[in-house]
C-alpha positions as CSV (number, residue, x, y, z in Angstrom):
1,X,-35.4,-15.5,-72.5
2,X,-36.4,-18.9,-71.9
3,X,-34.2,-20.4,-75.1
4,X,-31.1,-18.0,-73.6
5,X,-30.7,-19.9,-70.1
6,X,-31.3,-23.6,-72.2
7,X,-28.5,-22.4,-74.5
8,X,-25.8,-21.4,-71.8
9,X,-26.6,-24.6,-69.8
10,X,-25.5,-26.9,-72.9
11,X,-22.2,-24.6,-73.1
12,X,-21.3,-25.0,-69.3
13,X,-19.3,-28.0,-68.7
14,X,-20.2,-30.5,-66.2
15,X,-16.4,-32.1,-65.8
16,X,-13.2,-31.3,-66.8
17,X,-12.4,-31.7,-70.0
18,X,-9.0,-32.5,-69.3
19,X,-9.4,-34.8,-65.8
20,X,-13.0,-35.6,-66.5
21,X,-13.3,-33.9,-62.3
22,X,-16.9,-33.6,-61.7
23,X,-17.6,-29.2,-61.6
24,X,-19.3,-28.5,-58.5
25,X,-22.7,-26.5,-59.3
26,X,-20.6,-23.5,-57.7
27,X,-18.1,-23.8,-60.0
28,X,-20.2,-24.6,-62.8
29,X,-21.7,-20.5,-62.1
30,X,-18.6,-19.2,-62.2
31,X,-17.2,-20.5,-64.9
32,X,-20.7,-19.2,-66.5
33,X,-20.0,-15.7,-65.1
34,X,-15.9,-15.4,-65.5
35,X,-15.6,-18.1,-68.6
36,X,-12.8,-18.9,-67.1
37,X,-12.0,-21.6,-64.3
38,X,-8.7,-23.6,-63.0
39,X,-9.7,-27.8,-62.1
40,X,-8.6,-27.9,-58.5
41,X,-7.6,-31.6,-59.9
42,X,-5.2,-31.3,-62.3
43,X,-5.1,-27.5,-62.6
44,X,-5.9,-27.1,-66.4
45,X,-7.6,-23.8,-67.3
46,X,-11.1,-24.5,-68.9
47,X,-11.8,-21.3,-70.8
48,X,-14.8,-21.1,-72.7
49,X,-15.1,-18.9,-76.1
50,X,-16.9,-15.4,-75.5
51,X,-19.3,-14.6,-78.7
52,X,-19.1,-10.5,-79.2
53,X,-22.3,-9.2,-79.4
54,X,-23.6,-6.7,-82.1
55,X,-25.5,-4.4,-80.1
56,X,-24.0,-1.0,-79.6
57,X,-23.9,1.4,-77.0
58,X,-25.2,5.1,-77.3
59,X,-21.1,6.2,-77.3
60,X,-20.2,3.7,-80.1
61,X,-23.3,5.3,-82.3
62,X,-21.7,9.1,-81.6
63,X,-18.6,7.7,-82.7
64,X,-19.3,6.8,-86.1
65,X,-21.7,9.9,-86.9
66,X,-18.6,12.5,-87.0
67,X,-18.8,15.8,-86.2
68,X,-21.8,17.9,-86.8
């Protein structure tokens, strides 16, 4: 759990990647929560890549066994 927080944190950016605007700490959560934020500088739309995960839900499994 411990490696899962240090691995977000290196993905979160600390500036703008277009303006190089310093991310407030708030914005720097939501942009962790949403993955999506707008620089109140220049306005460009930092989106950050969603990894789908492989785990699957209880209807996904009842989907794939068929009828009985």
């Amino acid at each position: 759990m411990a490696e899962e927080s240090i691995s977000q944190s290196e993905e979160i950016p600390e500036a703008c990647p277009h303006c190089g605007n310093k991310l407030s700490p708030w914005q720097q959560v939501l942009l962790a929560t949403d993955r999506a934020l707008v620089c109140k500088k220049c306005w460009y739309r930092i989106i950050l890549d969603v990894i789908p995960t492989a785990k699957k839900t209880d209807s996904d499994k009842s989907k794939n066994e068929g009828p009985k």
